[in-house]
N, C-alpha and C positions, 0 to 999 in steps of 0.2 A: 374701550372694549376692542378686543381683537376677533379677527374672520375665524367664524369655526371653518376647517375644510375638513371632507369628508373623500379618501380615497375609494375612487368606483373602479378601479381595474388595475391590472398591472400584465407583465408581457418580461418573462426572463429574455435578454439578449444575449449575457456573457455570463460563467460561472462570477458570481456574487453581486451580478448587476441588473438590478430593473427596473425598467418602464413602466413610473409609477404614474397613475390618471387619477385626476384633482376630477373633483362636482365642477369646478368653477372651467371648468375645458382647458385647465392645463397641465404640465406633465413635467416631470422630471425623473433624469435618468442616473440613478442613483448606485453607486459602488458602496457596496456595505462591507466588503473586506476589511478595512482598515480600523474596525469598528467590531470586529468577530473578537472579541476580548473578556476575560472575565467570565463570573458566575453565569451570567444572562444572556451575554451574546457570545460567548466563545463556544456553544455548541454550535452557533449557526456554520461554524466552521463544514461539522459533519451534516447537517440539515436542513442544509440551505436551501434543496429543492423543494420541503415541505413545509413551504409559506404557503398559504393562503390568505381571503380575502376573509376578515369576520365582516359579514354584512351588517352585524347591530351598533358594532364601535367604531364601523369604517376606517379602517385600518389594518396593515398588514400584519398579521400573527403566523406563531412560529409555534409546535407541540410542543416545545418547554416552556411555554409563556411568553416569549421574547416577543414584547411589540415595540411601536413608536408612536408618538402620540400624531396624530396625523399634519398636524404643524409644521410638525419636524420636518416631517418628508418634505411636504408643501415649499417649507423654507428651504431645503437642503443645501443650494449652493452658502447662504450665508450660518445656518448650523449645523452642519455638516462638518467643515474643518475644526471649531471647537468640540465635538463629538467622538471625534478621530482625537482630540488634542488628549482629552479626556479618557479616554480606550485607553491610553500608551498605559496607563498609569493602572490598570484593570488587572487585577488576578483571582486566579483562581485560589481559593483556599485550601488546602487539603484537609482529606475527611470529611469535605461539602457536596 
């Protein structure tokens, strides 16, 4: 069985990076640039600032739906670069 973590806070530092806060008191500071790709994350391009906290899934969401499952973040230094690896290959469709 793996830790569920549930994100309680976050704190923009840089355009497309933030100071994500874990339940467990830890944090990581996450660039989601490289990852603004595609159907789902490629609006975060123009929307980035309109992240919020959903308090019921504990996790960062985005008005287009865009979230991560809070793992993810949690993990970020080790999926993170697979996630980025993943993005490269990310497009938009047209007419979508």
């Amino acid at each position: 069985m793996h830790p569920i973590h549930k994100v309680v806070g976050f704190e923009k530092v840089a355009p497309f990076i933030l100071e994500v806060f874990f339940d467990d008191g830890t944090k990581q500071v996450i660039d989601f640039k490289p990852i603004a790709s595609g159907e789902l994350y490629g609006p975060l391009a123009q929307h980035f600032d309109e992240v919020h906290l959903d308090e019921e899934a504990h996790t960062l969401v985005w008005p287009n739906g865009a979230d991560f499952d809070p793992a993810i973040l949690h993990d970020w230094p080790e999926k993170g670069p697979e996630l980025a690896r993943l993005a490269a290959g990310w497009v938009v469709r047209a007419g979508t």
